[in-house]
NUKEZA-185230 format. One record per residue (C-alpha): residue in three letters; x, y, z. Coordinates in steps of 0.5 Angstrom, whole numbers, padded with zeros to 4 digits, always signed. Layout:
ALAXYZ
...
//
This chain:
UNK-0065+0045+0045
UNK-0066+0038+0042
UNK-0069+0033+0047
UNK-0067+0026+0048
UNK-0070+0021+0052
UNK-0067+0014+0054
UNK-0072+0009+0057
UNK-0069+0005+0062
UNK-0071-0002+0066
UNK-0068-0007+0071
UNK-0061-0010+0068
UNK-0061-0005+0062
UNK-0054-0005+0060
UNK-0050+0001+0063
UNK-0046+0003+0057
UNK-0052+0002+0052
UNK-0055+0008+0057
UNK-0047+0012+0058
UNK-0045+0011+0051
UNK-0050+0015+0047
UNK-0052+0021+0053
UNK-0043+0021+0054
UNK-0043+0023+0046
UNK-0048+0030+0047
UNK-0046+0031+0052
UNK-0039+0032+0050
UNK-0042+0036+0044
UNK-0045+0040+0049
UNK-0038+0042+0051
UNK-0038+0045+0044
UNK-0045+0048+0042
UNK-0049+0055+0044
UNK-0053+0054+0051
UNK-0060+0055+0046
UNK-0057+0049+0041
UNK-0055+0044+0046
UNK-0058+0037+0048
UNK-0063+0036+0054
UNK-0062+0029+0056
UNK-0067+0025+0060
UNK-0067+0019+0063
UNK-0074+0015+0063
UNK-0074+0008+0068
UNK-0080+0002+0067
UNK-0080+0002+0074
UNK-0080+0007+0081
UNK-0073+0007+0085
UNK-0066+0006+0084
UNK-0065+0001+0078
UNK-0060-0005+0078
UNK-0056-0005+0071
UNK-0053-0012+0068
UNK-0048-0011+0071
UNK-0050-0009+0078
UNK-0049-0002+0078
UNK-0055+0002+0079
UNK-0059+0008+0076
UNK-0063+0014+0078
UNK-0068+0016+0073
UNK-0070+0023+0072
UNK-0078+0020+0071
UNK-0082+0014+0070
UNK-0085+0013+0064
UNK-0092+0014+0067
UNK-0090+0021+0069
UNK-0086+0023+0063
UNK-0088+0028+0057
UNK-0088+0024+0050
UNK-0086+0029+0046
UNK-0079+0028+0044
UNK-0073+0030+0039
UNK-0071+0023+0040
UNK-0073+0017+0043
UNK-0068+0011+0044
UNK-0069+0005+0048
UNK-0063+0001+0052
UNK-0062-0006+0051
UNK-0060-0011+0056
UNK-0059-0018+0057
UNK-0065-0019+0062
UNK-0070-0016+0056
UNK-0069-0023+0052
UNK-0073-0027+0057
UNK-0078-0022+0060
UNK-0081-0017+0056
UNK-0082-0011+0059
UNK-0090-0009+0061
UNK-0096-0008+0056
UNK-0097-0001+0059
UNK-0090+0001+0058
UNK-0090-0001+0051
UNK-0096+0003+0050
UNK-0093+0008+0052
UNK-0087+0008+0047
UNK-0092+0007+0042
UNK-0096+0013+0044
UNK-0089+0017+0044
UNK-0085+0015+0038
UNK-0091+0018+0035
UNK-0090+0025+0038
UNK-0082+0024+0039
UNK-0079+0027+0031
UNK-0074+0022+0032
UNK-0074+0015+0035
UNK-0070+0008+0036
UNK-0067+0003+0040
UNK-0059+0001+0042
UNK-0057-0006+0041
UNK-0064-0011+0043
UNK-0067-0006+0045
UNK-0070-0007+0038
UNK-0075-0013+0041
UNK-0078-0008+0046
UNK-0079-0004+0039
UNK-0081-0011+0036
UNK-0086-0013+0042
UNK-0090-0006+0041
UNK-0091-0007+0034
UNK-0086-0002+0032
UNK-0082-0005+0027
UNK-0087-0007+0021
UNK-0084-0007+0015
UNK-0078-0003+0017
UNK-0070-0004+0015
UNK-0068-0006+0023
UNK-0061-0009+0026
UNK-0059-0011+0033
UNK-0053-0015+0036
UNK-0051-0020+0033
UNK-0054-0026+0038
UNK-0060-0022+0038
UNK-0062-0023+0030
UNK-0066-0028+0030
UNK-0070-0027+0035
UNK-0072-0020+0033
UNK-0073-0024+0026
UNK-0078-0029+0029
UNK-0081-0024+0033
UNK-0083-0019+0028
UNK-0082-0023+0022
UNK-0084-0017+0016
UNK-0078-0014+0019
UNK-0072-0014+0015
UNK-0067-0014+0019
UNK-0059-0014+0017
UNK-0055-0017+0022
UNK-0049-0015+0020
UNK-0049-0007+0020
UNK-0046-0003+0027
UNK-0052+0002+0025
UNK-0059+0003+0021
UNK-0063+0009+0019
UNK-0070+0007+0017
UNK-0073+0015+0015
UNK-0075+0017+0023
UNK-0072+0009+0025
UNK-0065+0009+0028
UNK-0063+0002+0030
UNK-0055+0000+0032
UNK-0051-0006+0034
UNK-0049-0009+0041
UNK-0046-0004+0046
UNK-0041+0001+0043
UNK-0045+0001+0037
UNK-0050+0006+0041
UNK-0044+0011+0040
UNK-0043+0010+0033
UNK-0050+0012+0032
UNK-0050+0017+0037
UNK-0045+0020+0033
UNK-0048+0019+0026
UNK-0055+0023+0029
UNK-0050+0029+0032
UNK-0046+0029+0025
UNK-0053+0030+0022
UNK-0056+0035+0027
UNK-0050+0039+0027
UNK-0045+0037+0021
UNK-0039+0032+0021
UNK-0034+0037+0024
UNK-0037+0037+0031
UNK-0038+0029+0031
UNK-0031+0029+0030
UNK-0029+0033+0036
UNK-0033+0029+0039
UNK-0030+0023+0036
UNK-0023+0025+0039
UNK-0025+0027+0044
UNK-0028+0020+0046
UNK-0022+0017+0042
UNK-0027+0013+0038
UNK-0027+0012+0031
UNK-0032+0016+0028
UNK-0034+0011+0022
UNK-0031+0005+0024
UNK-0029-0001+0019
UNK-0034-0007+0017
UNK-0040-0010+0021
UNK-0042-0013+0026
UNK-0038-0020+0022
UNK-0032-0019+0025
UNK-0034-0019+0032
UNK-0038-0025+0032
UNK-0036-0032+0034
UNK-0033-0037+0029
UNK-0037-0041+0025
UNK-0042-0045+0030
UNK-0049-0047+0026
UNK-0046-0054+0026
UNK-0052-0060+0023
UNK-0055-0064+0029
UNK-0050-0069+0031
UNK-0054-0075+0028
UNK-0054-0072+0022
UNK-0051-0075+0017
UNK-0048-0068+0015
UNK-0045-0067+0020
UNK-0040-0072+0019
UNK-0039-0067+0012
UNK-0039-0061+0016
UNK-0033-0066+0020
UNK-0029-0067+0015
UNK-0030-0059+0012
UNK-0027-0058+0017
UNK-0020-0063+0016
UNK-0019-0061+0010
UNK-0020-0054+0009
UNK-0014-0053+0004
UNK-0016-0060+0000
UNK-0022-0060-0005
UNK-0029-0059-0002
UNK-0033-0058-0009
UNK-0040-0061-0008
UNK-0039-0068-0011
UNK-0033-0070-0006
UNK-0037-0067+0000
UNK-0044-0071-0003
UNK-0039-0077-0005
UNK-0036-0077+0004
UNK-0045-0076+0005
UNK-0046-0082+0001
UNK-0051-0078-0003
UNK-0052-0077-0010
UNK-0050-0068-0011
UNK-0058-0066-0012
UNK-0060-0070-0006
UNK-0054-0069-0002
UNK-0055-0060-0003
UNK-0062-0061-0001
UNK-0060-0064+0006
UNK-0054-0060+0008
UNK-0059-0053+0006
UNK-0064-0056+0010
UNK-0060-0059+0017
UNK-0054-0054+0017
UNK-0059-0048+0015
UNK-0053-0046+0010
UNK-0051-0048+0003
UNK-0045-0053+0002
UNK-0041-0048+0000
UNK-0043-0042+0005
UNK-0041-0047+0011
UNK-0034-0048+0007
UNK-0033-0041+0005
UNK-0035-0040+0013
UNK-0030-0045+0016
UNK-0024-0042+0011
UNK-0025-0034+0013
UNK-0026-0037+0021
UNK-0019-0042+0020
UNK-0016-0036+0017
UNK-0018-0030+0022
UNK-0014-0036+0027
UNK-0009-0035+0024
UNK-0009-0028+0022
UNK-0010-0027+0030
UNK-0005-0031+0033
UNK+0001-0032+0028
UNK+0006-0028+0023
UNK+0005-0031+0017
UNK+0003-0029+0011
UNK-0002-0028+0007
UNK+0000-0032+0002
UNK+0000-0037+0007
UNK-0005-0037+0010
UNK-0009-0037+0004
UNK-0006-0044+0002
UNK-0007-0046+0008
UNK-0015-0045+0009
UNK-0016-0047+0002
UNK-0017-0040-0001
UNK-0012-0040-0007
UNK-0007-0033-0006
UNK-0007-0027-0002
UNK-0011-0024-0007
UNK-0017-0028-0006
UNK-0017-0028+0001
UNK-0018-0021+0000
UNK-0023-0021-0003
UNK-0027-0026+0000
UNK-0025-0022+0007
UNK-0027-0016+0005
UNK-0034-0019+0003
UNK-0036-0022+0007
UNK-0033-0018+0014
UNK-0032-0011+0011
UNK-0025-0011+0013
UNK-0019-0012+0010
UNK-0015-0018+0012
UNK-0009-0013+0015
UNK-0014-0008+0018
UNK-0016-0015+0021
UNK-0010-0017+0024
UNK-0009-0009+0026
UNK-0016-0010+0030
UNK-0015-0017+0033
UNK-0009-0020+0033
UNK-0004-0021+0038
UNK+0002-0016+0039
UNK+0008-0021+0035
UNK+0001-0022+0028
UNK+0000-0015+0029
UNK+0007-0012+0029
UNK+0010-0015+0022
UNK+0010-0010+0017
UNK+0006-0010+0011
UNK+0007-0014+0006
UNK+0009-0011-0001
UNK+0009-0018-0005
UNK+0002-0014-0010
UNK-0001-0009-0013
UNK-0007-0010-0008
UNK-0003-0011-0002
UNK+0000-0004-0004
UNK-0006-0001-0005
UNK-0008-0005+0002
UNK-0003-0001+0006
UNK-0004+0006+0004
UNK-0012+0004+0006
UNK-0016+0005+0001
UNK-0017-0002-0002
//
């Protein structure tokens, strides 16, 4: 039998610690008695523990008391644990066990425990997505790809935010007993099994506005008015008053972006508006937010969130934007529309 243990603590988030033991144990139902996952709860502290969400949860050990050798080792995330890391002793312990457990990791931000042990040098990590630049200030040799639902760095595992535990469940089950059980397991959750894109198409809309005494953010203002006119950076450094070289130097350095990422940024968001909450289409929408034609606002969506705008208005569009037949106006709308553009 594989053994799996969760370190849990005070306000842990309670689908960081159902999801991932809900997929073995599903796959329980499917494996010989001599094959199937031993799961075990381990808590930071004595007693019943309160989840984030005021439900409570009896572990089966303290972590004082807790064997460190394990098949996998995975530590649950939780709002609580941005503002109070968990005691030095504990993350003793998780050092010690990761190094006798063949396999070990953490769901959402649960990787800043990781970070705060020293266990993430030089690895390749990602997080929730609120959560990537802590993790980056606190563990800065860490590569840390925000983006991704999941990560694997040889015997490091990290996933996204919440439901991302289960995607990287069922990546660690699919590699423990093949692709064909993970998908029984898949439909029996009615879950993807791979789901489309990143982390990117969960995230808020463009947020990372300059200060506003800023003379950038008078810029960034009239961006944002004017998504469908011409934003190159002789009109923008023309609106800054700044000659180009100097204009590009002070946006990068105020906004944390170049000029053209903020403008490509507020075309995708105003275009993930509209794609949620109107019929129009394509083409519209492109004209409207600055990206040319339909064509290029596919291919700007799929770089930047992994998805295409149809899979997009399909996931998060209102019932009137996500009913409208696909469009056939193209060769790459047809190719959208069969799925495998």
């Amino acid at each position: 039998m594989r053994s799996i243990a969760l370190l849990i603590f005070p306000g842990v988030q309670a689908l960081d610690v159902f999801g991932p033991t809900d997929v073995f144990s599903e796959a329980n139902v499917f494996l010989p008695s001599e094959s199937q996952y031993r799961l075990k709860l381990i808590s930071t502290e004595r007693g019943a523990l309160p989840c984030s969400s005021g439900l409570r949860i009896h572990a089966d050990e303290h972590f004082s008391e807790a064997d460190p050798h394990h098949d996998l080792l995975l530590v649950a995330g939780g709002p609580g644990i941005v503002s109070k890391p968990l005691e030095d002793d504990v993350h003793a312990w998780l050092r010690e066990a990761s190094r006798h457990s063949q396999r070990f990791g953490a769901i959402c931000n649960g990787t800043l425990t990781l970070a705060r042990a020293g266990l993430l040098d030089g690895r390749n990590v990602t997080t929730h997505w609120s959560s990537a630049a802590m993790l980056s200030s606190l563990c800065p040799t860490a590569r840390v790809e925000a983006d991704r639902i999941f990560m694997q760095d040889r015997e490091l595992y990290t996933s996204a935010g919440v439901t991302a535990g289960i995607d990287l469940s069922l990546y660690l089950l699919a590699q423990d007993h093949g692709p064909e059980l993970a998908l029984r397991v898949a439909k029996r959750m009615v879950v993807f099994l791979q789901r489309a894109g990143g982390q990117s198409q969960f995230s808020p809309y463009l947020t990372p506005y300059a200060e506003d005494s800023s003379p950038i953010a008078q810029v960034q203002q009239y961006v944002l008015a004017h998504l469908a006119d011409d934003l190159s950076i002789s009109v923008l450094a023309s609106v800054a008053r700044m000659s180009m070289r100097h204009f590009s130097r002070v946006f990068a350095r105020d906004a944390r972006a170049t000029p053209a990422e903020f403008v490509e940024s507020a075309r995708i968001d105003a275009a993930r508006v509209m794609l949620e909450n109107s019929c129009s289409p394509l083409k519209t929408i492109a004209y409207r937010c600055g990206l040319r034609d339909a064509h290029h606002l596919r291919a700007v969506f799929k770089r930047r969130l992994g998805i295409t705008p149809q899979q997009y208005r399909l996931h998060f569009g209102t019932p009137e934007a996500g009913a409208q037949p696909p469009e056939i106006d193209d060769e790459s709308s047809l190719t959208e529309t069969a799925g495998i553009g």
